[in-house]
C-alpha atoms as one frame of an Amber mdcrd trajectory, in Angstrom:
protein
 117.972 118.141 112.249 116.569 116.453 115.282 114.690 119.875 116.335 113.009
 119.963 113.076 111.938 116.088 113.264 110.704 116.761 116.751 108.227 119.800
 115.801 107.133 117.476 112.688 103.663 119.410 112.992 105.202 122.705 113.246
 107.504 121.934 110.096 104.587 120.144 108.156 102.436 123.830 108.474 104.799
 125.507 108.128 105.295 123.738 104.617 101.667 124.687 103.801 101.574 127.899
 104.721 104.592 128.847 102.338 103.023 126.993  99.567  99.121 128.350  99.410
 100.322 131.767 100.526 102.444 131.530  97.329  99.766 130.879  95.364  97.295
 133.080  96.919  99.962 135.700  95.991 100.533 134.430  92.495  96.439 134.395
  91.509  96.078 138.008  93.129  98.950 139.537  90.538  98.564 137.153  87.167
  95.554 136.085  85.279  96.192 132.574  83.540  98.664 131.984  81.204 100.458
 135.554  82.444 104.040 135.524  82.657 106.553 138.257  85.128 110.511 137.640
  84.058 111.948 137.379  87.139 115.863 136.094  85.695 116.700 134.883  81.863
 115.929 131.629  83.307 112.973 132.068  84.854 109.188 133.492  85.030 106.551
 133.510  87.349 103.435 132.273  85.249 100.292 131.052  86.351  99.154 127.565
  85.001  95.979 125.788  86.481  97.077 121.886  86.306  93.831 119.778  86.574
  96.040 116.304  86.125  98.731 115.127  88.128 101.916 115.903  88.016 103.488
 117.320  84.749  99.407 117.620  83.772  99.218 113.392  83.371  95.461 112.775
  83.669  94.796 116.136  82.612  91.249 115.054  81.080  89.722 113.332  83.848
  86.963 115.133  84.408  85.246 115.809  87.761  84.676 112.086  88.909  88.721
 112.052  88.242  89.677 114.770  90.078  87.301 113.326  93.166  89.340 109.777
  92.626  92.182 111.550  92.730  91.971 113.305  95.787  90.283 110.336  97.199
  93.380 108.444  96.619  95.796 110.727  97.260  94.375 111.125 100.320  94.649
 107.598 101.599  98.137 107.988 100.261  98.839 110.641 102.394  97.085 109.255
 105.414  99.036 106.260 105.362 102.534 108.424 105.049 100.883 110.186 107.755
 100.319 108.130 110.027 103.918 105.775 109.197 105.668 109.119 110.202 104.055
 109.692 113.708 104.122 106.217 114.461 107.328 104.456 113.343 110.473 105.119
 114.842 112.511 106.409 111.364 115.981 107.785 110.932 115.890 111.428 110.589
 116.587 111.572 107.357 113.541 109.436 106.813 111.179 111.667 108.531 112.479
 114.873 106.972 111.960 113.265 103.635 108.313 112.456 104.059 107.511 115.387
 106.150 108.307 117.225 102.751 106.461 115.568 100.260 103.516 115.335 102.966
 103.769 119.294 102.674 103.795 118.852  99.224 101.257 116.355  98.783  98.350
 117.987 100.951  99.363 121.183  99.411  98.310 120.130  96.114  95.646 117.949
  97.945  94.499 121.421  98.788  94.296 123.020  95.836  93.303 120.011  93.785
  89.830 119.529  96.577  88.851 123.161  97.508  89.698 124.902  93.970  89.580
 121.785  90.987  93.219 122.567  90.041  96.362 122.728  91.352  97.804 126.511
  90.998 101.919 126.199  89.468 103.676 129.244  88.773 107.459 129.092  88.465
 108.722 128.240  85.424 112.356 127.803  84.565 113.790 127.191  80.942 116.966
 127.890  78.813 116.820 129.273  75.226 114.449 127.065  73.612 113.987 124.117
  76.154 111.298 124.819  78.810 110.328 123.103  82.024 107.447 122.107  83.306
 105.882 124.806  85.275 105.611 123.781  89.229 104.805 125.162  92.171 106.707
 125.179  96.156 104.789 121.795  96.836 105.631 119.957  94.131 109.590 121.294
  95.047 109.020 119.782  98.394 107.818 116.503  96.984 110.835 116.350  94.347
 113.774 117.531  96.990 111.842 115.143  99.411 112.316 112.060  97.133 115.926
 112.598  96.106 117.292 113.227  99.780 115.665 109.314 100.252 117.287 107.894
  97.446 120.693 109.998  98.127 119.866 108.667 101.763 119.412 104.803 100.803
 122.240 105.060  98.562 124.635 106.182 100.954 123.087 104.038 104.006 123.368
 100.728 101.477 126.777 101.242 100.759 127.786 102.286 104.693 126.160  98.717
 105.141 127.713  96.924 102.627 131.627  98.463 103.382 130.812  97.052 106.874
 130.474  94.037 105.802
């Protein structure tokens, strides 16, 4: 894991480039709301989220999206800057160097196009899942390896003791 820690800008692009290529991809082939059944448990259908995640704050209007992105961008910033300047476990780093992808992914979308672009949708029968797209992945896998990663460091810890 070390490689991937050291080429943290490398990694963090690389991140990006997956996502809005995605979604470039995506809003070339389907118009909104269209659907492609890719498995019986999932589609490909495009969804323009103007709110936050699972469309919270989905009617704030233009001064809201411009306070969100504001913020979100300090947010990031900060996360930013913590990872290039603190010395962090690996673990650590890999965790927010995904859900900095993720977050200036959306940051992206949210600033240069009013919306963030989501597009894979997974469901079973009747219950359906919000739809997402690779950045908010990145965010969600990104906070569960630090709280698997916490978990397993506090109890190391405490059996030492």
């Amino acid at each position: 894991m070390s490689l991937l820690v050291n080429n943290k800008i490398l990694f963090l692009l690389s991140l990006l480039a997956i996502d809005q290529l995605s979604k470039l991809l995506i809003i070339g082939k389907l118009s909104f709301g269209e659907g492609i059944r890719l498995l019986p448990f999932l589609d490909l259908t495009l969804v323009l989220n103007t709110g936050v995640a699972f469309s919270l704050l989905d009617d704030g209007g233009e001064m809201g999206r411009w306070l969100l992105v504001f913020i979100v961008l300090l947010v990031l910033i900060y996360m930013s800057y913590v990872l290039l300047k603190e010395n962090l476990p690996d673990f650590e780093q890999l965790c927010l160097l995904l859900i900095l992808g993720g977050g200036y992914g959306n940051l992206l979308d949210r600033a240069f196009r009013g919306h963030v672009i989501d597009f894979i949708h997974l469901y079973y029968k009747d219950y359906s899942f919000y739809v997402f797209n690779f950045a908010d992945s990145y965010i969600t896998i990104g906070v569960i390896i630090y709280i698997v990663g916490i978990i397993y460091t506090y109890k190391k810890e405490r059996d030492e003791h």
